[in-house]
C-alpha positions in Angstrom: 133.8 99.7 107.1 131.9 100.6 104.0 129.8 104.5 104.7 128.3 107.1 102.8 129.1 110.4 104.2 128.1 113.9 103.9 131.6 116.1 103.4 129.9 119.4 102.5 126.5 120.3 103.2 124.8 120.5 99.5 126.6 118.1 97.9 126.3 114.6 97.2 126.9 111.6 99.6 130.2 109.6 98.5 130.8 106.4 99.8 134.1 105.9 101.9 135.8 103.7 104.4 135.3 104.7 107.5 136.5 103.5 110.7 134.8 100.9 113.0 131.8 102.1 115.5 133.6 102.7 118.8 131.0 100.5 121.2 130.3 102.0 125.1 129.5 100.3 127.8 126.3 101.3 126.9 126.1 100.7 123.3 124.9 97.9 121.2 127.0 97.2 117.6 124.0 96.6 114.9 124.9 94.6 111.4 122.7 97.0 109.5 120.5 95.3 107.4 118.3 97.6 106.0 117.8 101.3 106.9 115.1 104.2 106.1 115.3 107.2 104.2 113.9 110.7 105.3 113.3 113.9 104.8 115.3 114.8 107.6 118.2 113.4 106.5 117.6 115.2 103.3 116.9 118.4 104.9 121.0 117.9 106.9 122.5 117.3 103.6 121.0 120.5 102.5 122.4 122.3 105.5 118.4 123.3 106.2 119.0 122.3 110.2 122.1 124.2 110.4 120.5 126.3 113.4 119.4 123.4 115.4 120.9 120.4 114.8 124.2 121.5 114.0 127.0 118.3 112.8 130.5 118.7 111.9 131.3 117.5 108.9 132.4 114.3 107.4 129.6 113.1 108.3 127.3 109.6 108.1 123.6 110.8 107.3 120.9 107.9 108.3 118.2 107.3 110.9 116.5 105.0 111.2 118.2 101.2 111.3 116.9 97.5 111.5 119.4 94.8 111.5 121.2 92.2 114.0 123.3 92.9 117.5 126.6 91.9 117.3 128.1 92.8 120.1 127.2 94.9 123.5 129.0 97.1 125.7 129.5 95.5 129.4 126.7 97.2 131.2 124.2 96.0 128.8 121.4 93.7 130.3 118.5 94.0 127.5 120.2 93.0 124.7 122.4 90.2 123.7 124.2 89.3 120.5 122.1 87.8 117.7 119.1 89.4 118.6 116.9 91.1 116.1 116.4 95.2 116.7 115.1 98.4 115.4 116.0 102.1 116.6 116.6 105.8 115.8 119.5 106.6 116.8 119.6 110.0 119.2 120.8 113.1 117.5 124.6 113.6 117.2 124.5 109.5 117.1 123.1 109.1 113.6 124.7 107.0 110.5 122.6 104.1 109.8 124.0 104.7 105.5 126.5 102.0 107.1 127.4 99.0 107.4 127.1 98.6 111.2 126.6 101.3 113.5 127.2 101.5 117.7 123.7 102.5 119.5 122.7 103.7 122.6 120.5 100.4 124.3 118.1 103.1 125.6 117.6 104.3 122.2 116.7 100.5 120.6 114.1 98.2 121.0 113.4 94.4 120.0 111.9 94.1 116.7 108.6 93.5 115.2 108.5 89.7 115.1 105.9 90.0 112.5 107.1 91.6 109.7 110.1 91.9 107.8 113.7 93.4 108.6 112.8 96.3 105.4 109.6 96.9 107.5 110.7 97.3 110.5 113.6 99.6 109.2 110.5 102.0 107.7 109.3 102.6 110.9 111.3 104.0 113.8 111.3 107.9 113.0 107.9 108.1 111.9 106.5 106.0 114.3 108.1 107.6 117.2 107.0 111.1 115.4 103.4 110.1 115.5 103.4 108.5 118.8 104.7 111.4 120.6 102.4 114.0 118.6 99.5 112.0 119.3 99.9 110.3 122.4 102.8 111.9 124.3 101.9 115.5 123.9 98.3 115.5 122.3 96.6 113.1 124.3 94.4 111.6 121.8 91.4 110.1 123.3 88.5 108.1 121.9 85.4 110.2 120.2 88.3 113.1 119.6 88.6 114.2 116.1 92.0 114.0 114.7 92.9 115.7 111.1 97.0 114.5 110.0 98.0 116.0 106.8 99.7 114.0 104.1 97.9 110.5 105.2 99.6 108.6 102.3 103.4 109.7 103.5 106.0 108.4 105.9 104.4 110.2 108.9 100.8 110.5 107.9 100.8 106.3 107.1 101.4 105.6 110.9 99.6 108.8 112.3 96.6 107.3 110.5 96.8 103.7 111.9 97.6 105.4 115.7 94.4 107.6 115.9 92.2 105.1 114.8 94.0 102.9 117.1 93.6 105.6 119.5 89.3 105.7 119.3 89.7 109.2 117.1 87.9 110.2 114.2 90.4 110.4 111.6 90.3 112.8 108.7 93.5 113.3 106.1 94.5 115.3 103.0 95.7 113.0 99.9 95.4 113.2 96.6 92.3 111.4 95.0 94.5 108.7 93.7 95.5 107.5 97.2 91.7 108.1 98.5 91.2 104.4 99.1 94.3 103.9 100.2 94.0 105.9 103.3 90.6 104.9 103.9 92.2 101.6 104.0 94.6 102.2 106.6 91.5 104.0 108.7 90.9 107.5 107.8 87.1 108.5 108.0 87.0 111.3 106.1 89.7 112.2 103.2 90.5 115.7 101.5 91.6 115.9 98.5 93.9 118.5 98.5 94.6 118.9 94.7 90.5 119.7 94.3 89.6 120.7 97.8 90.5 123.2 100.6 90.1 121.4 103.8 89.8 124.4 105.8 86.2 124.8 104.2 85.8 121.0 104.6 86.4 120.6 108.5 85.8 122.4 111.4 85.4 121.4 115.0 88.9 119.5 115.5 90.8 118.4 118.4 94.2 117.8 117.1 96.1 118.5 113.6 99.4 116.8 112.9 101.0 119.4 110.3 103.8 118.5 108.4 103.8 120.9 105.8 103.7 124.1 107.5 103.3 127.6 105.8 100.0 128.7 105.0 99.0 124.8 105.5 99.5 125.1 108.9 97.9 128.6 109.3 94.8 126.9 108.0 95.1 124.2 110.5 94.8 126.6 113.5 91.6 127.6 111.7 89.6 123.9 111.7 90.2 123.6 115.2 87.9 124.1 118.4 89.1 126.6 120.8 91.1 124.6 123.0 92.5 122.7 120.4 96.1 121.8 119.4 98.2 122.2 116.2 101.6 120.0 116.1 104.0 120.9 113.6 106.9 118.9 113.0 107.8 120.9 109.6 108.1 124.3 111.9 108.1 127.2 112.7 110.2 125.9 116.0 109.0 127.3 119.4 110.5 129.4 121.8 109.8 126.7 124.0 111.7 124.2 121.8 115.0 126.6 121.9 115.2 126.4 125.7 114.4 122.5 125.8 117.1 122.4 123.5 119.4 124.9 125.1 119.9 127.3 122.1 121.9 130.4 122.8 120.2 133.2 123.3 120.8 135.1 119.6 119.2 132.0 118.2 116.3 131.9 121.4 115.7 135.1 119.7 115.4 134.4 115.8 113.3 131.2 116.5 110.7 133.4 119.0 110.7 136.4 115.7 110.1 133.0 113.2 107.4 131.6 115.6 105.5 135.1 116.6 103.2 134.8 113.8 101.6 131.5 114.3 101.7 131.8 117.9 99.8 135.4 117.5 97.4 133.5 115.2 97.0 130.4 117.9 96.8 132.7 120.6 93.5 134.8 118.9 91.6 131.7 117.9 91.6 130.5 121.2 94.2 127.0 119.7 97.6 125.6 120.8 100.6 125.8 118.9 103.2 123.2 119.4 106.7 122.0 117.7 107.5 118.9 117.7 111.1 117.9 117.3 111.0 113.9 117.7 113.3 112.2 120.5 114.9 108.6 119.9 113.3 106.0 122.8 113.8 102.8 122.6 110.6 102.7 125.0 108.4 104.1 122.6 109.7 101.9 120.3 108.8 98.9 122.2 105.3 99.9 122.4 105.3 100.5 118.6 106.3 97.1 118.4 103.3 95.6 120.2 101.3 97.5 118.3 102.9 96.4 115.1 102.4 92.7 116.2 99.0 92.9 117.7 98.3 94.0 114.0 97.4 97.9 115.0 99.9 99.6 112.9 101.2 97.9 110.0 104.5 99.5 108.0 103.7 100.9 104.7 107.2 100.4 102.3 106.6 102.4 99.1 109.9 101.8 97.6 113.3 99.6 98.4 116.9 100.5 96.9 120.2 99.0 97.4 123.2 100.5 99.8 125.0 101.2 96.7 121.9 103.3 95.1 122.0 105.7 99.0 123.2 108.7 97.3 120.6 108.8 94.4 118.1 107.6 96.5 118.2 110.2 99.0 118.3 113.1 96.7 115.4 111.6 94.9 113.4 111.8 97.9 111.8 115.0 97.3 110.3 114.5 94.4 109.7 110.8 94.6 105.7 109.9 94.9 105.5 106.1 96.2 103.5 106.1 99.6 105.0 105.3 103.2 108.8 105.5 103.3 111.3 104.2 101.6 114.0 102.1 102.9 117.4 100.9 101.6 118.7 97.3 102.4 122.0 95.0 102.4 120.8 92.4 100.7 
């Protein structure tokens, strides 16, 4: 089976044979049609999760998948061969940059019927990011003012569509050329942050969705009512994260010194801090699909390459500009 694998964090991906996806009892084997790219996968190559997220190396970077079930393990009762799925794969599970990859039933959901198999590939890790920042740990309720940074991104596309869908009043930072854009998708007020600090723009918040971090995020505590909430999903982690996580205790310790300074900062304005370190659920994802298909969310694609363009594609990511995600295909 055809891969692209990670042998050294840093360099390239290569492509390689690679042996067949052992399937569990458990599992379902997915023809991977199309997959996503993202920044996470970037950030492994780079070695940047090297703390947390540790992998062995050869590895196959990738995930997010959408493609067909070709076969499932013998306890399996919610899937069957032929039919059409999406997932993120758990952690330690990844390598959608494949041709077919073995996932965990629990982690996959039926498809979108309504949109296409690239679509529905651009959606699982961003979609399950923004659903469990703003509905699984922020509670977003209608009249609540919601501010996600980035709106015209991978994240901020969907966090857009699911506030609004949510009742919130919805304010973003884009540039001015994608002003209309995110208005489009729902955002009520939009911040141009080339021209404008937001932080002077906003106050009063209920909830910011930061993926940027840095003095980005130290300005997010700022807009934000006492009582209010700040999710990061750029960092700094939590110490709260390391014991979820089960970090040992030299690391426990590095990521509460990294954390101290935002947490000082929430803690004297009165805000909460949280990290937010998505989880694969194929649960989630089933509700993201009703969504989808009720026309509540719809997948924003900025850019498509082949599987034999991965490599490039990936390391491209960083300073590509298109908006929503970008997604490579089979075809």
């Amino acid at each position: 089976m055809r891969a692209f694998v990670l042998d050294q964090y840093g360099k390239p991906l290569r492509s390689a044979d690679v042996p067949e996806p052992s399937v569990g009892d458990r599992d379902i084997l997915v023809s991977v049609e199309a997959a996503g790219l993202n920044q996470l996968d970037e950030k492994i190559r780079l070695g940047e999760f090297n703390a947390i997220l540790p992998y062995k190396t050869p590895i196959t970077l990738g995930h997010d998948v959408a493609g067909t079930v070709i076969r499932v393990g013998a306890a399996v009762r919610g899937f069957k061969p032929g039919d059409a799925v999406y997932a993120r794969p758990r952690d330690h599970r990844i390598g959608t940059f494949a041709e077919r990859i073995a996932v965990d039933e629990a982690d996959a959901a039926h498809a979108p019927t309504t949109i296409s198999t690239v679509e529905a590939a651009s959606l699982p890790l961003v979609a399950l990011t923004a659903w469990q920042a703003l509905v699984e740990i922020g509670g977003v309720q209608a009249g609540q003012k919601v501010l996600i940074h980035a709106g015209s991104g991978g994240v901020g596309t969907i966090a857009i569509q699911l506030a609004k869908h949510l009742g919130a009043h919805v304010a973003t930072t884009a540039s001015a050329a994608n002003a209309d854009f995110v208005r489009e998708l729902g955002a009520d007020e939009v911040i141009d942050y080339r021209a404008q600090d937001f932080e002077a723009q906003l106050s009063g918040f209920d909830l910011v969705l930061d993926s940027l971090g840095g003095e980005n995020l130290a300005k997010s505590l700022r807009v934000l009512r006492r009582g209010g909430m700040a999710i990061g999903i750029s960092g700094p982690p939590t110490p709260a994260f390391a014991r979820r996580i089960g970090l040992n205790p030299v690391l426990r310790l590095a990521i509460t010194a990294l954390s101290s300074k935002v947490r000082r900062q929430a803690k004297r304005l009165g805000v909460d801090y949280r990290f937010l370190f998505m989880q694969a659920s194929g649960d989630q994802l089933a509700r993201i699909a009703e969504l989808v298909d009720t026309g509540a969310i719809r997948p924003i694609v900025g850019a498509t390459f082949p599987f034999e363009e991965t490599p490039e594609a990936l390391s491209a990511l960083g300073s590509s500009r298109f908006r929503g995600k970008a997604v490579i295909t089979h075809a």
